[in-house]
C-alpha positions as a printed NumPy array, in Angstrom:
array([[-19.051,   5.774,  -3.495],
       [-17.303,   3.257,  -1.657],
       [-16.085,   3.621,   2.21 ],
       [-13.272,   1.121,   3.155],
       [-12.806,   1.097,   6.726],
       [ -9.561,  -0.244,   8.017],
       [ -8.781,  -1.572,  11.661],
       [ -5.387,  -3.521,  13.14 ],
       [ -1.99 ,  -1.763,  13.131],
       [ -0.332,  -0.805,  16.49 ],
       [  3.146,  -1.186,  17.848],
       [  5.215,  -4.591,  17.858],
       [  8.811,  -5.46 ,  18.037],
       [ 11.279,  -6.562,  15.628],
       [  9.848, -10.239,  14.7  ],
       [  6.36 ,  -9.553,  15.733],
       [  3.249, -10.031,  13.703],
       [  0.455,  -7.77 ,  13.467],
       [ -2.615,  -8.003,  11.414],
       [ -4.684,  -5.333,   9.273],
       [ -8.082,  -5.264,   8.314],
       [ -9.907,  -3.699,   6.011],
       [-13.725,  -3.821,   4.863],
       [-15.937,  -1.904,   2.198],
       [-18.998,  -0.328,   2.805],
       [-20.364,  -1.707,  -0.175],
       [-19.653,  -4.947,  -2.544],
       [-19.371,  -3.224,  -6.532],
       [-21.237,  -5.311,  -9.021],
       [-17.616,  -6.777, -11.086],
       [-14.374,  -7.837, -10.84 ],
       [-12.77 ,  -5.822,  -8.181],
       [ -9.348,  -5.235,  -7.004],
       [ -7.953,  -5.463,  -2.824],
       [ -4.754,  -4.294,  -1.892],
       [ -2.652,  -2.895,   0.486],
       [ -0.145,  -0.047,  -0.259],
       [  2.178,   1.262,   2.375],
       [  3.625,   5.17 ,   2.591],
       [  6.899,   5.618,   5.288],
       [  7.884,   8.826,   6.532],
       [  9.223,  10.891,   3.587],
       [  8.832,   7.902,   0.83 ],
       [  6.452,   7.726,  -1.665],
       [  3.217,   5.61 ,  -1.526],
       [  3.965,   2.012,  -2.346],
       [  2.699,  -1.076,  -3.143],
       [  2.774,  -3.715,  -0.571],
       [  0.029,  -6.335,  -1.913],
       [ -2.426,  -6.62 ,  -4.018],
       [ -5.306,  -9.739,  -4.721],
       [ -7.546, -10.031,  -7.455],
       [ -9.389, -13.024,  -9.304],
       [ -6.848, -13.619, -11.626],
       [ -3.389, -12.281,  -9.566],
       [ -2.046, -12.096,  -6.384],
       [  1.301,  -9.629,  -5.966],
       [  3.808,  -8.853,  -3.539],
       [  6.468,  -6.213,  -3.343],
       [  9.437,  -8.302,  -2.978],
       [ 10.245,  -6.563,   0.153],
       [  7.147,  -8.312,   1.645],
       [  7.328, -11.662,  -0.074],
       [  7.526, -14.902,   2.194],
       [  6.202, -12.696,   5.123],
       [  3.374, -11.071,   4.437],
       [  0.083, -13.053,   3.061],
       [ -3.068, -11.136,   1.76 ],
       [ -6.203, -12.422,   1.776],
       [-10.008, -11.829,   1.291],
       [-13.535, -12.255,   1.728],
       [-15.236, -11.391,  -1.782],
       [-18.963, -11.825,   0.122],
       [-18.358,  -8.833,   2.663],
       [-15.758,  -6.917,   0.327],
       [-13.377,  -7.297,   2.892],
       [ -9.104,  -7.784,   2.421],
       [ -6.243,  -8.42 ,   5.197],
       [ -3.235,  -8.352,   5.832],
       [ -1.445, -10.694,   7.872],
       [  2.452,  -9.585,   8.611],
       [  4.565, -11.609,   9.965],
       [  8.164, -11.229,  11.127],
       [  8.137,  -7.697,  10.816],
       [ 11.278,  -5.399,  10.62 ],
       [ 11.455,  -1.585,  11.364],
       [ 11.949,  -0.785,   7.392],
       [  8.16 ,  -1.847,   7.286],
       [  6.77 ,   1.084,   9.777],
       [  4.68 ,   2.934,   7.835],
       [  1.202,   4.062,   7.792],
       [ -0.813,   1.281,   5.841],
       [ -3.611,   2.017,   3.573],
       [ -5.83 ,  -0.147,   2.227],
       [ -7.335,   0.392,  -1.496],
       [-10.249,  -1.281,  -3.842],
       [ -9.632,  -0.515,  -7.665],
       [-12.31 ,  -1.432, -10.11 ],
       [-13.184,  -1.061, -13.902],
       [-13.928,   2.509, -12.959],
       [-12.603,   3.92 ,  -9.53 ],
       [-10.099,   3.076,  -7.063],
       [-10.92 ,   3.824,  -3.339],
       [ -8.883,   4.448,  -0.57 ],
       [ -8.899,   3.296,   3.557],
       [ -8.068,   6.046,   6.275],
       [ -4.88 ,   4.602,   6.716],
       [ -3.491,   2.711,   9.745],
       [ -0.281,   3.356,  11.161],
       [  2.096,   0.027,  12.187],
       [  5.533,   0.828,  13.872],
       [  8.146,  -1.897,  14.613],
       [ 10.385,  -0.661,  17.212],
       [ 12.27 ,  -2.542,  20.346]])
């Protein structure tokens, strides 16, 4: 069982940058999957950005603003936002997806608001 433990988040203004971490509680043996997905009030679960060896994805939403990025020694992934809007509040949730299981963070809530 894996424990991914997110920190980060908070409150910024329109244009702002914020950054979210997130780090596992244990480094699977493999190929491994980091990502960030994203769930707003009353929308579905989405995905915001995801990293692997071979890929690296963005919802096009996110693209040219947000950049993921991680530590493959410590199992770790972040998420550095940068001129955020209000359509991005959400509550942001990290996940690790191997061959076998996918793991989720607590969740971490980021509101853009003036």
């Amino acid at each position: 069982q894996v424990h991914l433990a997110q920190s980060g988040g908070g409150l910024v203004q329109p244009g702002g940058s914020l950054r979210v971490d997130c780090r596992a509680s244990t480094v699977p043996n493999g190929d491994f999957e980091m990502g960030w997905y994203r769930q707003a009030p009353g929308k579905q679960r989405e995905m915001v950005a995801t990293l692997s060896h071979k890929n690296t994805d963005y919802a096009d939403s996110v693209k040219g603003r947000f950049i993921i990025s991680r530590d493959n020694f410590q199992g770790s992934v972040y998420l550095q936002m940068n001129n955020l809007q209000p359509n991005d509040t959400a509550v942001y949730y990290c996940v690790m997806k191997t061959l076998s299981s996918t793991f989720w963070g607590q969740g971490t809530q980021v509101t853009v608001s003036s």
